[in-house]
C-alpha positions as CSV (number, residue, x, y, z in Angstrom):
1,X,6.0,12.8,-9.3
2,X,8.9,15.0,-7.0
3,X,5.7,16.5,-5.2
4,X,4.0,12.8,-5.0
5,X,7.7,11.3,-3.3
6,X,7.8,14.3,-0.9
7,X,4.0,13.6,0.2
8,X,5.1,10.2,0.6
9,X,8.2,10.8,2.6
10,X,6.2,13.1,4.7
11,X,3.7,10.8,5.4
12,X,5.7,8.1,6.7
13,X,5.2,5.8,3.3
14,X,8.5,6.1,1.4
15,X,8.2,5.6,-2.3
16,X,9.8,3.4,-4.3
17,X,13.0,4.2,-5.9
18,X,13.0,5.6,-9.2
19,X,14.4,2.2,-10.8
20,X,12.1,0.8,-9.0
21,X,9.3,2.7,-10.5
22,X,10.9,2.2,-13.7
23,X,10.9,-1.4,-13.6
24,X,7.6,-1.7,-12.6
25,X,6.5,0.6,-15.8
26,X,8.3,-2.0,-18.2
27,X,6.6,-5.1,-16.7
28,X,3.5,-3.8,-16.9
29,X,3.9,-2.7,-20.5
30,X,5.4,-6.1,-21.7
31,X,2.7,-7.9,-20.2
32,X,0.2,-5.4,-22.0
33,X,-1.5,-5.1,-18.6
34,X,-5.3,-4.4,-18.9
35,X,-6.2,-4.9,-15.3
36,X,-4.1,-4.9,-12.4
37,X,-4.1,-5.0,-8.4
38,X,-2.0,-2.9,-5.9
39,X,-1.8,-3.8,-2.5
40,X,-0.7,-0.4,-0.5
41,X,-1.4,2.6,-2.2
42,X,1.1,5.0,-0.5
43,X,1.6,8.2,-1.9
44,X,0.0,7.3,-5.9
45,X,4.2,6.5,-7.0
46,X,4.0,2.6,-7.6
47,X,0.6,3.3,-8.8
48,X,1.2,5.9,-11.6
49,X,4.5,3.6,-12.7
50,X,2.4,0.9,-13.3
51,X,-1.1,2.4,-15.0
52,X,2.0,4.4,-17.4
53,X,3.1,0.7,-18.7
54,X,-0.3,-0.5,-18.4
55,X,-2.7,-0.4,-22.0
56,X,-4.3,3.1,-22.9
57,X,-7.5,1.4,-21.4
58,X,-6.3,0.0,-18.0
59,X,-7.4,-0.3,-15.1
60,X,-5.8,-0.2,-11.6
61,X,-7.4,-1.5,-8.7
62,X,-5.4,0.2,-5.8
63,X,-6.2,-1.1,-1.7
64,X,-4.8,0.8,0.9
65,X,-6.4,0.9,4.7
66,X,-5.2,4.7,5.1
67,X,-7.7,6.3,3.3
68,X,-5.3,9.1,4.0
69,X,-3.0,8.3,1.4
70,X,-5.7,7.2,-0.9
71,X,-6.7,10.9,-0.9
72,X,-2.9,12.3,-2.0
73,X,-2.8,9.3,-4.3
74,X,-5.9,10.6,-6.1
75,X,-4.7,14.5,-6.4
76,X,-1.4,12.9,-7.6
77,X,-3.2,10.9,-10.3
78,X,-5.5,14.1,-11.1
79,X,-2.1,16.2,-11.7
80,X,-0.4,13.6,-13.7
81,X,-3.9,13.6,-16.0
82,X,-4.7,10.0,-15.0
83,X,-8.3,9.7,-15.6
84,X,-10.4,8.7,-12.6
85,X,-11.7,5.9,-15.0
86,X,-8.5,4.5,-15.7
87,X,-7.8,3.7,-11.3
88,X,-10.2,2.3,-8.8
89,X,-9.1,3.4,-5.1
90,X,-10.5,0.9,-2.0
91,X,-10.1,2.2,1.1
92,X,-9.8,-1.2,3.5
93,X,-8.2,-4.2,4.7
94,X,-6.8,-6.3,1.9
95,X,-7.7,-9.1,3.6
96,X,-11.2,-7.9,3.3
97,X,-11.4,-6.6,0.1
98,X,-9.3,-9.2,-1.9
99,X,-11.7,-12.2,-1.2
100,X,-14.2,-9.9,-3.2
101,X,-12.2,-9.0,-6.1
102,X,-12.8,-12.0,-9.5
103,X,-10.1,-15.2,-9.7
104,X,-8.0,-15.2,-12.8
105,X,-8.9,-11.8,-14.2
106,X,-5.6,-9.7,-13.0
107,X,-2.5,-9.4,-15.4
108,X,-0.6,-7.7,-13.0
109,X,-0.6,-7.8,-8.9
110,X,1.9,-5.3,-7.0
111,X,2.3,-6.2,-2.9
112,X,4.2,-3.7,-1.1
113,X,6.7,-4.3,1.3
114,X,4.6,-4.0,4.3
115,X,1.4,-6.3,3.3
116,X,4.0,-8.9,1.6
117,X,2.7,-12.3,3.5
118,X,2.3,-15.8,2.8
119,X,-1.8,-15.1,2.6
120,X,-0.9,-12.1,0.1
121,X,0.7,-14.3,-2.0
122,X,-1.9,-16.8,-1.8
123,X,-4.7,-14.2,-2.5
124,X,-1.9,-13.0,-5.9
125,X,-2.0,-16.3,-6.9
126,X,-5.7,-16.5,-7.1
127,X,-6.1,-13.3,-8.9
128,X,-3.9,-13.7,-11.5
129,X,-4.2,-14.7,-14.7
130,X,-2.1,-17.1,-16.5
131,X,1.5,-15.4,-17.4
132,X,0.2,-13.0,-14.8
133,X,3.4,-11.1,-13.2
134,X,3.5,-10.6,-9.3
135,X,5.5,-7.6,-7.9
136,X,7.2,-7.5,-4.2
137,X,9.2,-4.0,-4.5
138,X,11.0,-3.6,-1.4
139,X,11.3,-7.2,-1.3
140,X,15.1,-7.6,0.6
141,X,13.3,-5.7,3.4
142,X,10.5,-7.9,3.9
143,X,10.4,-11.4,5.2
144,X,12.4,-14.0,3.8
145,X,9.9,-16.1,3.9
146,X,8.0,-14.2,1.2
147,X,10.8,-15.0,-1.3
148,X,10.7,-18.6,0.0
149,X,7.1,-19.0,-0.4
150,X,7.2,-17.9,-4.2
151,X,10.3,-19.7,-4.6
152,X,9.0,-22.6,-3.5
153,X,5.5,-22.2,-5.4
154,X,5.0,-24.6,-8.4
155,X,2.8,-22.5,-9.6
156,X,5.5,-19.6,-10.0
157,X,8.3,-18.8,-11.9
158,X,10.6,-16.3,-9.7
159,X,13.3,-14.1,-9.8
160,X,15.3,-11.3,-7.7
161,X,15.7,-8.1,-9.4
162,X,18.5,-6.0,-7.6
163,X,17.1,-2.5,-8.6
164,X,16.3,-0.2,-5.5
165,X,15.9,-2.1,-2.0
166,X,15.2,-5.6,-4.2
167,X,12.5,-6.4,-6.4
168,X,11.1,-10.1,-6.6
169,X,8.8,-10.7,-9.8
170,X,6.9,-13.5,-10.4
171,X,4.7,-14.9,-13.4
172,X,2.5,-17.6,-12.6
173,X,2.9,-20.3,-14.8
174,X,0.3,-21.0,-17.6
175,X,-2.0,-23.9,-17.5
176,X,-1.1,-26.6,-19.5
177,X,-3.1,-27.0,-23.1
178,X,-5.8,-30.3,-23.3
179,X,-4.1,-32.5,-26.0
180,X,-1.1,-30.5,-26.3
């Protein structure tokens, strides 16, 4: 992971801090994740926190339009012993890809700091399952608005984590039971 935050730094995509990276473990692994999106793939860091809390058989579906970083990610996941089964790598827009990924069938969406928008949010939202968790690391350096828009969501229960440069989380609120 040292040689994976170095790559990053190097690169121009800073990782996440290491609290960061540690809370992002923990909500992956209380949520049992079994399928789960990342928007900005960086250097592999947020990636290998999350498929470490995610279950034995999960699967991360990581988008980045540098297929540059893509490419370290994958050596990083290779030298951690992540199985190539276990994390799917899209090299593209999101705003491309996203569209073409299935509604409701994501536990677990991660948008970093520099794809955080109100569309991102929108496209979350439609991934997610219910109780799904969202995750904007970085989140005091994005736009305000992004912690408005979720705030302001019905359809989302929000929070502020102060752990590294802010983390907002998210579940989306489950679907009320017929009869209940």
């Amino acid at each position: 992971m040292s040689a994976a935050r170095a790559r990053g730094v190097a690169l121009g995509a800073p990782p996440i801090s290491r609290g960061t990276a540690g809370l992002l473990r923990v909500l992956a692994a209380a949520k049992s994740a079994s399928a789960a999106v990342e928007i900005g793939t960086g250097s592999g860091v947020t990636g290998a926190a999350i498929v470490a809390g995610m279950d034995a058989a999960g699967i991360l579906t990581s988008i980045d339009v540098e297929a540059g970083y893509q490419s370290i990610a994958r050596d990083m996941f290779a030298e951690l012993g992540v199985s190539h089964t276990r994390v799917r790598l899209i090299a593209g827009r999101a705003e491309d890809v996203l569209p073409r990924l299935s509604d409701d069938a994501y536990d677990f969406v991660h948008i970093a700091t520099g794809y955080a928008s109100p569309e991102m949010i929108s496209e979350a939202r439609r991934l997610l399952t219910d109780g799904g968790v969202l995750v904007v690391a970085g989140a005091l350096e994005s736009n305000r608005n992004i912690a408005d828009a979720i705030r302001e969501d019905e359809d989302f229960l929000p929070t502020m984590i102060p752990v590294g440069d802010g983390v907002l989380v998210a579940v989306r609120k489950r679907e009320p039971q017929q009869g209940a």
